[in-house]
N, C-alpha and C positions, 0 to 999 in steps of 0.2 A: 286683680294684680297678685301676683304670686314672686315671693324673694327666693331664687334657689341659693342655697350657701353650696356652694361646690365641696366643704370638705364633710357635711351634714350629706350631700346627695354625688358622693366620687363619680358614681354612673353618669353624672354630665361632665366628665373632667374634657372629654375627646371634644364635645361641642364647644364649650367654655373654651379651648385651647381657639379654636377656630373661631370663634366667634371676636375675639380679643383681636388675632391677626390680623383678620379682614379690617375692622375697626380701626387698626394702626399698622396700617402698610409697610410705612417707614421703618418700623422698630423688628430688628431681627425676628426672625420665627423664634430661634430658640430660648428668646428672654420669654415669652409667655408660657413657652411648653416649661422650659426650669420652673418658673415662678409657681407657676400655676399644677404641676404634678407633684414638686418636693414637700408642697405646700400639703398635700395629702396626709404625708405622715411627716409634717415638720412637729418636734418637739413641744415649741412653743403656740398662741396662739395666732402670731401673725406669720404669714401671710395673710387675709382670707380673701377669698375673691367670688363675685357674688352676679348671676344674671336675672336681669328682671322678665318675667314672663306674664304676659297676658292673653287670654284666651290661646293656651297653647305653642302661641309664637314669639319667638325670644326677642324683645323692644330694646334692651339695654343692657347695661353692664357697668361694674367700679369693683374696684380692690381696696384691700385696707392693708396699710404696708410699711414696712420701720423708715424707709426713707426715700423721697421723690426724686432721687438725682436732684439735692438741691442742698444748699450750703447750712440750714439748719436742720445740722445732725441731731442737736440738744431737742428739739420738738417731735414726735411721735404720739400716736400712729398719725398717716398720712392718711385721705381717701384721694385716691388713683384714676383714671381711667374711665372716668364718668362716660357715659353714651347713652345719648337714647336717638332709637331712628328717627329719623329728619319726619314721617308723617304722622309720628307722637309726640312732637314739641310741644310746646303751647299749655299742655295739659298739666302740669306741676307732676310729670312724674318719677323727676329726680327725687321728689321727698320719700318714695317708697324705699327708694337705697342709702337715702340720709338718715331716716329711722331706722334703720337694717345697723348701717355703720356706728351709728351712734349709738347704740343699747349693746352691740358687740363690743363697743370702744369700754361702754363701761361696764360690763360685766368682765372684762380683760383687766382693771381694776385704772384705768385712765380715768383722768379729770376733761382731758378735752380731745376735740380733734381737728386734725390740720387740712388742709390741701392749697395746695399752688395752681397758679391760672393767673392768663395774660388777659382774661373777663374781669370788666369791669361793671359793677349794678345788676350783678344777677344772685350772686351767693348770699348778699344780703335779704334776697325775698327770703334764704331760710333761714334767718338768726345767724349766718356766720360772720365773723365782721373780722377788716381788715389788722392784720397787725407790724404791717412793713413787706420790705421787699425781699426775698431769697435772689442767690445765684446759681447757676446750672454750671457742667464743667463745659458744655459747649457754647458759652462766652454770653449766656442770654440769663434776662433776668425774671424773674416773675412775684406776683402778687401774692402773697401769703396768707389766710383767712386761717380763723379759729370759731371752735366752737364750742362751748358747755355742755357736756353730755350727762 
């Protein structure tokens, strides 16, 4: 398993764009190309946005990001965008991007980190545990989880 950091390896910026879209149809084209190009030479350290690759072929993807469209502004960083292909499930290989996220979270000099999700009995397999509910502007709510990094 191998973590690309896209702003450590800019040469997958073109893929990482594509690869994010395909992954969320719904979500305009140009929120990942913005997200994911500015994030290049953004100032700070977040955006970052990360794909997982295994024997050469890219399985997955997450972002680490100041806010999830979601009503708790006050908690930062989020992780985003979790995927892994439907014939790699099974195999715990979200924790390659959980450890990615989490050592970036704290060398960024954070205590924890967040992500939102309408999943319920899964985040807990990695130590994240629930901490209430957020709100979305599009009238929907979701599950809040933190973590100790």
């Amino acid at each position: 398993m191998k973590i690309i950091s896209i702003r450590e390896h800019p040469q997958y910026e073109k893929e990482a764009i594509q690869y994010f879209q395909n992954k969320w149809p719904s979500v305009a084209p140009q929120i990942y190309y913005d997200a994911i190009h500015y994030a290049l030479t953004g100032k700070d350290n977040l955006p970052q946005w990360y794909l997982l690759q295994k024997n050469d072929e890219i399985i997955g993807c997450a972002g680490l990001i100041t806010n999830d469209f979601i009503s708790r502004g006050d908690l930062y960083p989020w992780l985003c965008a979790l995927f892994i292909e439907e014939e790699h499930r099974g195999n715990a290989y979200p924790k390659f991007l959980f450890e990615k996220a989490k050592s970036d979270t704290k060398a960024f000099g954070f205590k924890n980190l967040y992500l939102s999700t309408s999943h319920v009995d899964y985040y807990e397999r990695y130590g994240f545990e629930y901490i209430g509910d957020g709100f979305h502007p599009w009238n929907e709510t979701s599950r809040i989880y933190s973590i100790k990094v």
